[in-house]
C-alpha positions as CSV (number, residue, x, y, z in Angstrom):
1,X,-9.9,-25.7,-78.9
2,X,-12.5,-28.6,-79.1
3,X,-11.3,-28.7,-83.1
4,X,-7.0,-29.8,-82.6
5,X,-5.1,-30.0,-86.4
6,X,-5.5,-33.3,-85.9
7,X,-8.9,-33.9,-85.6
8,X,-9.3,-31.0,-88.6
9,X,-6.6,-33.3,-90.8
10,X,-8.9,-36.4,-90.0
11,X,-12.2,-34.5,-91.2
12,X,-10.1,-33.1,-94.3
13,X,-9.3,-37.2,-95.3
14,X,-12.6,-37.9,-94.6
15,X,-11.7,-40.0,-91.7
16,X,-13.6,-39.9,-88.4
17,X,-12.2,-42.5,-85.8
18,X,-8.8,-41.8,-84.6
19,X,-9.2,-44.3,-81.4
20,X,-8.8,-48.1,-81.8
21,X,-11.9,-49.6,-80.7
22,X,-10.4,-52.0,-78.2
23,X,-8.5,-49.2,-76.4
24,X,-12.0,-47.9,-75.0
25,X,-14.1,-50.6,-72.9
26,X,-17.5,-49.9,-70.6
27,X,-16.4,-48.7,-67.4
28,X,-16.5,-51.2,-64.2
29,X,-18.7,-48.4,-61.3
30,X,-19.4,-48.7,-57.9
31,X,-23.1,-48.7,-57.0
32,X,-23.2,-45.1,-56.8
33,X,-21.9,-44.6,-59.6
34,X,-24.1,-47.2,-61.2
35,X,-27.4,-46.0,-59.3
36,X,-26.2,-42.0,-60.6
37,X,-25.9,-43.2,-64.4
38,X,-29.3,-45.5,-64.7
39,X,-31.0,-42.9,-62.7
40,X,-30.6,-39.7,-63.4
41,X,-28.0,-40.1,-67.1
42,X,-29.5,-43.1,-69.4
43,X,-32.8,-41.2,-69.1
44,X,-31.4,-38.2,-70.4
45,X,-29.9,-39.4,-73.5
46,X,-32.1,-41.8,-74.0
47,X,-35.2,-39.5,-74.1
48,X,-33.1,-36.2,-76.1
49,X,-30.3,-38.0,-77.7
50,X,-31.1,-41.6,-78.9
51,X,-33.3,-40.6,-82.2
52,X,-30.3,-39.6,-83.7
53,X,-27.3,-40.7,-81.9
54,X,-28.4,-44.5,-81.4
55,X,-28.7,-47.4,-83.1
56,X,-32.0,-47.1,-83.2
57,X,-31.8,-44.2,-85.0
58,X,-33.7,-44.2,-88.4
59,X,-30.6,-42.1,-89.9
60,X,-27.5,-41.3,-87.9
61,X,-26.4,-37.7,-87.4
62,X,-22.9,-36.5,-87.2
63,X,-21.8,-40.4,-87.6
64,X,-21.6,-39.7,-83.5
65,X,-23.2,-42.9,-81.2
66,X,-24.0,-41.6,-77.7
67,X,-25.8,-44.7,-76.4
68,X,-22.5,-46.4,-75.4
69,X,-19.4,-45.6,-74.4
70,X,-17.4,-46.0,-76.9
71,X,-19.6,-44.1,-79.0
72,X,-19.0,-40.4,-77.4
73,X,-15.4,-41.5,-76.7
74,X,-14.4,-42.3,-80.4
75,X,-16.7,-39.4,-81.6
76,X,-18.3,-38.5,-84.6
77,X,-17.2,-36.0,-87.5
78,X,-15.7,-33.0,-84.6
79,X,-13.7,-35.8,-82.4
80,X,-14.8,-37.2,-79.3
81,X,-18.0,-35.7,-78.0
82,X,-17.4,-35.7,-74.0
83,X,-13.9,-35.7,-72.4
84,X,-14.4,-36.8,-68.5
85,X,-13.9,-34.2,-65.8
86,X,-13.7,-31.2,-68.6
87,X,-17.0,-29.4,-69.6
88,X,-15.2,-26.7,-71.5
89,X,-14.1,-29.1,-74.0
90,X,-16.8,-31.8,-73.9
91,X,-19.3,-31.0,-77.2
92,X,-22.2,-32.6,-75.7
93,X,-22.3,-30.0,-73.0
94,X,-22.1,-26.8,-75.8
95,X,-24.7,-28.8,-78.1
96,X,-27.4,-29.0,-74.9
97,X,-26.8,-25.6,-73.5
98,X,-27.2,-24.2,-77.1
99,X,-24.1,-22.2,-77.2
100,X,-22.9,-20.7,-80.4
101,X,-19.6,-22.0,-81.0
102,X,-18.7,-24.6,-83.1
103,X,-21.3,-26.9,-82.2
104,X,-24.8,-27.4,-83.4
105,X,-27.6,-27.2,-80.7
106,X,-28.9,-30.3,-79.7
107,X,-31.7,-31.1,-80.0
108,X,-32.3,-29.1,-82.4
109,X,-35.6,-28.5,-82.1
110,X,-35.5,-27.7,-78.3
111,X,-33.5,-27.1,-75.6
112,X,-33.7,-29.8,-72.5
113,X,-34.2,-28.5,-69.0
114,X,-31.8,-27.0,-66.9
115,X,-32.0,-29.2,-64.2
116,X,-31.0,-31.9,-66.7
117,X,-28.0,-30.0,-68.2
118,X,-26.9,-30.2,-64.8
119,X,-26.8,-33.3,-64.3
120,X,-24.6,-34.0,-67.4
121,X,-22.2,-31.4,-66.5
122,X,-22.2,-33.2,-63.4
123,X,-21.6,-36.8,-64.5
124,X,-19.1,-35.1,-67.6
125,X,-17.3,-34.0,-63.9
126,X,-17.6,-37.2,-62.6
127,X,-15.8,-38.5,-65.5
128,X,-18.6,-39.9,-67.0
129,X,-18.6,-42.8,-65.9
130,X,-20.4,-45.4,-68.3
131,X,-21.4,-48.8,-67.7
132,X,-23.0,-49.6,-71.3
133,X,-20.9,-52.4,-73.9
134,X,-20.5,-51.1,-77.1
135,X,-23.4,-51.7,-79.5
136,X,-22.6,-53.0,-83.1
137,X,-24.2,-50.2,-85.7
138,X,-26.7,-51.8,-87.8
139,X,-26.1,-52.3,-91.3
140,X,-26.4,-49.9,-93.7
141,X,-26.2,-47.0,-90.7
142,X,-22.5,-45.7,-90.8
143,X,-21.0,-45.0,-94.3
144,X,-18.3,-46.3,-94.6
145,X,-15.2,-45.0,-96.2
146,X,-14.3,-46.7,-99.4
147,X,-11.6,-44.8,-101.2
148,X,-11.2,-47.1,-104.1
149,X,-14.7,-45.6,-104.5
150,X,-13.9,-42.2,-103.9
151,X,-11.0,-42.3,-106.2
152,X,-13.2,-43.4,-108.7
153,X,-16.4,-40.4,-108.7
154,X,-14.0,-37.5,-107.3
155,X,-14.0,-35.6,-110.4
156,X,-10.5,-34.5,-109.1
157,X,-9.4,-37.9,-110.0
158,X,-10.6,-38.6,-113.0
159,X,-8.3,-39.2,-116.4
160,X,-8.7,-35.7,-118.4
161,X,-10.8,-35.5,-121.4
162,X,-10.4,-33.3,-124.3
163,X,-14.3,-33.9,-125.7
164,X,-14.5,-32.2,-129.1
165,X,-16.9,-29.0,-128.9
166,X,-20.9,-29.7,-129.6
167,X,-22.0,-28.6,-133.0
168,X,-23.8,-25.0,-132.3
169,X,-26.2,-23.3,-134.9
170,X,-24.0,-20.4,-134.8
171,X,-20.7,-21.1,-135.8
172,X,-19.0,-17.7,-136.1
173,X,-20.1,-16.9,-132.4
174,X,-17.6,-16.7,-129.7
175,X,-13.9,-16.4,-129.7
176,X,-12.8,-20.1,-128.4
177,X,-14.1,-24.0,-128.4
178,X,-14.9,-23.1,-124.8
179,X,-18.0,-20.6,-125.9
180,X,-19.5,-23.5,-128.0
181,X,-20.2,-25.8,-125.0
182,X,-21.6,-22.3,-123.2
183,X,-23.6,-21.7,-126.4
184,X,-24.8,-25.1,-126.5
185,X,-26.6,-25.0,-123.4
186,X,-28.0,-21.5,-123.9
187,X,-30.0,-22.7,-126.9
188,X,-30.4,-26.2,-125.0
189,X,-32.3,-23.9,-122.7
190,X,-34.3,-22.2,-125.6
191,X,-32.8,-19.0,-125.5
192,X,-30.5,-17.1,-127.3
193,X,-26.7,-15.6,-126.2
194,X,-27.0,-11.7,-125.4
195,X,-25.4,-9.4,-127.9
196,X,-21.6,-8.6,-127.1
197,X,-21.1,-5.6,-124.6
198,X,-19.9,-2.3,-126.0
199,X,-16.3,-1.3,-124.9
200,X,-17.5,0.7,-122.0
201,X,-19.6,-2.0,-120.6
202,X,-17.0,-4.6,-121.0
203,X,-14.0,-2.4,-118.9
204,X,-16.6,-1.8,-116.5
205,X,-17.6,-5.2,-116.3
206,X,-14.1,-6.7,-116.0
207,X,-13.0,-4.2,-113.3
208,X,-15.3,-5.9,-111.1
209,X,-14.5,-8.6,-112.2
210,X,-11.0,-8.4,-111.0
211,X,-10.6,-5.7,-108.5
212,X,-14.5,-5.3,-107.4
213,X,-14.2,-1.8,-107.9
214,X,-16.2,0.5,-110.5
215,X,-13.5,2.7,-112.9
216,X,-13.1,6.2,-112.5
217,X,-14.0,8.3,-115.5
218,X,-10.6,8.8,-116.7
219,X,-10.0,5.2,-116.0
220,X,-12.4,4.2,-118.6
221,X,-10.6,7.1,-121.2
222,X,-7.1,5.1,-120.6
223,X,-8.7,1.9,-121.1
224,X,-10.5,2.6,-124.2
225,X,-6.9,3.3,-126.0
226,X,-5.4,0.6,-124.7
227,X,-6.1,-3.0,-125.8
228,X,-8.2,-5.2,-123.9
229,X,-5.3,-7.7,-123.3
230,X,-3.1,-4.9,-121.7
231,X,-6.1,-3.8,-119.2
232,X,-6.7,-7.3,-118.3
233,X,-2.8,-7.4,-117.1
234,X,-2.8,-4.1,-115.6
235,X,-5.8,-4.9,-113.6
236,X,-4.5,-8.5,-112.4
237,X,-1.3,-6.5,-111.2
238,X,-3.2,-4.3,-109.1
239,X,-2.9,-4.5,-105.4
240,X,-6.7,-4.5,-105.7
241,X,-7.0,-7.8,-107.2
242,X,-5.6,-9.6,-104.1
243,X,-8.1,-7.8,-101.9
244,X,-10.9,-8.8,-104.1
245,X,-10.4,-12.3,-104.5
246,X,-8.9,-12.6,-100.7
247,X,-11.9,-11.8,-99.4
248,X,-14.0,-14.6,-100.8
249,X,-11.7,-17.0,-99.4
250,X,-11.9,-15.3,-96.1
251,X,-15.5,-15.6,-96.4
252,X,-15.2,-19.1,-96.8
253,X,-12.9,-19.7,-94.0
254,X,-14.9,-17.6,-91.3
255,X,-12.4,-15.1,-91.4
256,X,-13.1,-12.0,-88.6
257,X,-10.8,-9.4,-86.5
258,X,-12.7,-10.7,-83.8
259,X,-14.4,-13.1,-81.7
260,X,-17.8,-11.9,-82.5
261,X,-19.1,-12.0,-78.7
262,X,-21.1,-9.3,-77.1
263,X,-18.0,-8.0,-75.9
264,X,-16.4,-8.3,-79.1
265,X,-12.6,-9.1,-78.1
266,X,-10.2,-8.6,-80.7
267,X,-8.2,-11.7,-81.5
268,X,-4.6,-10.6,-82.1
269,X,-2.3,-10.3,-85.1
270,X,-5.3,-11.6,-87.2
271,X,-4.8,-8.8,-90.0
272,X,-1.7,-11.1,-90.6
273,X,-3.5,-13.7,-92.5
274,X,-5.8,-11.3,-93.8
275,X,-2.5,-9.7,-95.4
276,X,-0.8,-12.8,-96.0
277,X,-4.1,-13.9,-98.3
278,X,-3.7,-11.0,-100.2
279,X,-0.4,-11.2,-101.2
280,X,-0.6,-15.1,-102.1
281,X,-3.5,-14.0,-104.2
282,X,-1.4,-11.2,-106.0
């Protein structure tokens, strides 16, 4: 996987070099080697990769540096880009060959030539040998991570307020302080809050809400004797609610059953955290 926990904890902190700097120096070739990278390599990167990947880049992308050494070696935010003598696992070789995995295609705009993909596959083979010293960033072109900083605009982190509710034109509307700050942006925005939904409206509204399904017809008849707090509870101990709410966080995570390919290979035992989501959630 070219994504270990590691490298995923690292991203999570907001942390993107795991290497120590002096651990990776220029490499010391022989002439072939040499006469292989400033020939047929440098060019490469230098013509496709350098605008965005240098230091002569008007605005880094991915915080990755492929004009030196150490640059693809520490990596940018998804680890280090090449790892010598392995193309499956080297990201420069995906991002050039426009492969849809986890990497972005690079460039972008275009995809190089195929006799200079293989030449990088070759010199990745090679071990990618690499003669160049590190270059210092320029100012001002690598964020870097201040967490005092962070600490400080992260709402997340912030000491809780209780502000008192804005002062609202109509002040028997809504049922908590909460709907005053909600009305005070409606008539901010020049208009007025809708009228409140009918009962039937309201239990139709909220079993969306919580399961994302529509109530039967003699659902609806149950729920207009009942009270609305009672419906509310039923619904939130429906196995239904899990499902619902599971599935957005699936959709955020990339959830599938499968790999997605043209040949569509299942990946195994993945209903288990599908089922596993829902239960957390219920």
């Amino acid at each position: 996987m070219k994504f270990s926990w590691f490298i995923l904890f690292c991203l999570f902190c907001g942390h993107f070099s795991i290497w120590a700097e002096e651990d990776i120096q220029p490499d010391h070739l022989t002439p072939e080697q040499t006469e292989f990278f400033e020939a047929k390599v440098r060019p490469i990167l230098a013509e496709h990769c350098y605008d965005c990947h240098s230091n002569q880049a008007k605005k880094l992308k991915g915080k990755l540096f492929l004009d030196s050494k150490w640059g693809w070696a520490t990596g940018g935010v998804g680890g280090p880009a090449i790892i010598p003598g392995d193309l499956v696992e080297s990201m420069v070789i995906d991002a050039v060959k426009h492969t849809e995995e986890l990497v972005d295609a690079m460039p972008p705009k275009y995809k190089i030539e195929d006799e200079e993909i293989a030449i990088l596959e070759k010199w990745v083979l090679m071990g990618a040998p690499d003669p160049r010293p590190k270059v210092k960033p320029k100012d001002g072109l690598v964020e870097k991570f201040d967490l005092q900083k962070r600490f400080q605009e992260h709402w997340s982190w912030r000491p809780v307020k209780n502000p008192p509710p804005p002062q609202t034109e109509l002040k028997d509307w809504g049922t908590s302080p909460i709907d005053q700050f909600v009305l005070s942006k409606i008539q901010a925005a020049g208009l007025q809050p809708a009228e409140p939904a009918d009962d039937r409206t309201w239990i139709r509204r909220i079993y969306f809400d919580l399961i994302g399904l529509p109530p039967s017809p003699s659902e609806i008849s149950e729920a207009l004797q009942i009270s609305r707090t009672v419906l509310i509870d039923k619904l939130l101990n429906s196995p239904r609610f899990g499902e619902k709410w599971a599935r957005h966080w699936m959709d955020l995570m990339r959830y599938a059953d499968t790999y997605g390919h043209e040949f569509d290979f299942a990946i195994k035992n993945a209903h288990e955290y599908r089922d596993y989501l829902i239960r957390a959630f219920n």
